[in-house]
C-alpha positions in Angstrom: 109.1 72.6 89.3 105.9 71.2 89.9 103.1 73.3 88.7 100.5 73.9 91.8 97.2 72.2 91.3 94.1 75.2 90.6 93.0 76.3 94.2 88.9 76.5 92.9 89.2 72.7 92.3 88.8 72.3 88.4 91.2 69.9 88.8 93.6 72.5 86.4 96.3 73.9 86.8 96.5 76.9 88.5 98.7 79.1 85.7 95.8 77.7 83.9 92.7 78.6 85.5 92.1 81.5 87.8 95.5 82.6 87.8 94.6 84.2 83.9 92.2 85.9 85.8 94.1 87.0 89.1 97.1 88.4 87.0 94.8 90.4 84.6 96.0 88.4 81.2 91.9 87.4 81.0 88.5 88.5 82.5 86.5 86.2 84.1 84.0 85.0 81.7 80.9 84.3 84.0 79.6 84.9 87.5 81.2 81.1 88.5 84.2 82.2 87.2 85.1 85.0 88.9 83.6 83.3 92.5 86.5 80.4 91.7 89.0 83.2 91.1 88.5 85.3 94.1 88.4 81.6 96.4 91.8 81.2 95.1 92.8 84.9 95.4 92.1 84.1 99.2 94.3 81.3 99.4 97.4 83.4 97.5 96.6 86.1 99.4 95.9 88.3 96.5 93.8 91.0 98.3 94.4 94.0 95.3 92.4 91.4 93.1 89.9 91.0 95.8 88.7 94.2 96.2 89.4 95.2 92.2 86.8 92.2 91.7 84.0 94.0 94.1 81.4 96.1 92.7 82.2 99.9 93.5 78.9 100.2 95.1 79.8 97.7 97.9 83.6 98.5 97.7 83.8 100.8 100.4 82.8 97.9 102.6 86.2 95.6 101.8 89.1 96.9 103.5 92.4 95.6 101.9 94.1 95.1 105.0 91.3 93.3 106.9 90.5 90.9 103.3 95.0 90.3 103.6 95.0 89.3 107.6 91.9 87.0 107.0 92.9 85.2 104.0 96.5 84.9 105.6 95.2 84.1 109.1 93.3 80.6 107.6 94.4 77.8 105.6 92.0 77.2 102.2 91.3 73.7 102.0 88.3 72.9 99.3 85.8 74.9 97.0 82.6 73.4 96.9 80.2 75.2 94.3 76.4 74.5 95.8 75.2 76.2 91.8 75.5 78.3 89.2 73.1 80.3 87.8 73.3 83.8 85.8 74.3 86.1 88.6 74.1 84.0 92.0 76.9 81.8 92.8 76.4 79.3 96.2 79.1 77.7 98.0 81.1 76.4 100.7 84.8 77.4 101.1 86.5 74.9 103.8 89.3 76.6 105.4 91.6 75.5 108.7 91.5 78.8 111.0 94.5 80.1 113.4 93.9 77.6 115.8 93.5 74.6 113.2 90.0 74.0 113.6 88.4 73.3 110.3 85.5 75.8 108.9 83.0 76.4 106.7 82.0 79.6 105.2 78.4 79.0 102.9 77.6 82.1 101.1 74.8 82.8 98.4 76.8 85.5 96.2 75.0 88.1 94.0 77.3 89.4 91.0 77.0 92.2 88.4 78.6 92.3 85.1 79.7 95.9 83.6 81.2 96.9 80.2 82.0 92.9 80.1 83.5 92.5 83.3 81.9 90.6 86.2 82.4 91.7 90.3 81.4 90.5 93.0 78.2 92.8 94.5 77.7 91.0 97.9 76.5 87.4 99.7 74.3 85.5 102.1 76.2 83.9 104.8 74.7 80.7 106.5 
């Protein structure tokens, strides 16, 4: 079996990269990190780590079910990471929606690390 090329393109392989992270066997280790991770939570359609990975004051925001029918209802093409700096993360996710149409969703993401761990606190959609 081929082993599935990492989703965040690090050009790893996924059992190797953000799947550590996804599956709970490592913690992200910086802000960038855990952006990658959740990009290719979305395209396993791993909502659970989605909203485990957002800060509990924005939590009650993220519905589980909504986060599952939108990360099921595209296709994830490309990561693009814009930069990387302390606790702000920029990017473009490309993505094919329902109806095939390519997309492009540009966020400036604010993170917060507690006891170690790094979630995601909210973004700045363009």
């Amino acid at each position: 079996m081929k082993e599935t090329e990492c989703y965040c393109g690090s050009q790893m392989k996924f059992n190797d990269c953000c799947n550590l992270y996804i599956n709970g066997g490592e913690m992200a280790p910086t802000a960038e990190s855990l952006m990658r991770s959740r990009y290719s939570a979305y395209a396993t359609h791993n909502a659970g780590y989605l909203v485990a990975t957002t800060h509990t004051s924005t939590r009650k925001h993220h519905n589980k079910k909504d986060i599952l029918e939108w990360s099921q209802s595209n296709q994830w093409i490309k990561l693009k990471i814009i930069y990387s700096r302390d606790n702000k993360v920029g990017f473009k996710a490309f993505y094919l929606d329902s109806q095939m149409q390519m997309q492009m969703h540009h966020e400036h993401s604010t993170f917060k690390v507690e006891d170690g761990k790094w979630f995601y606190v909210d973004g700045e959609f363009y």
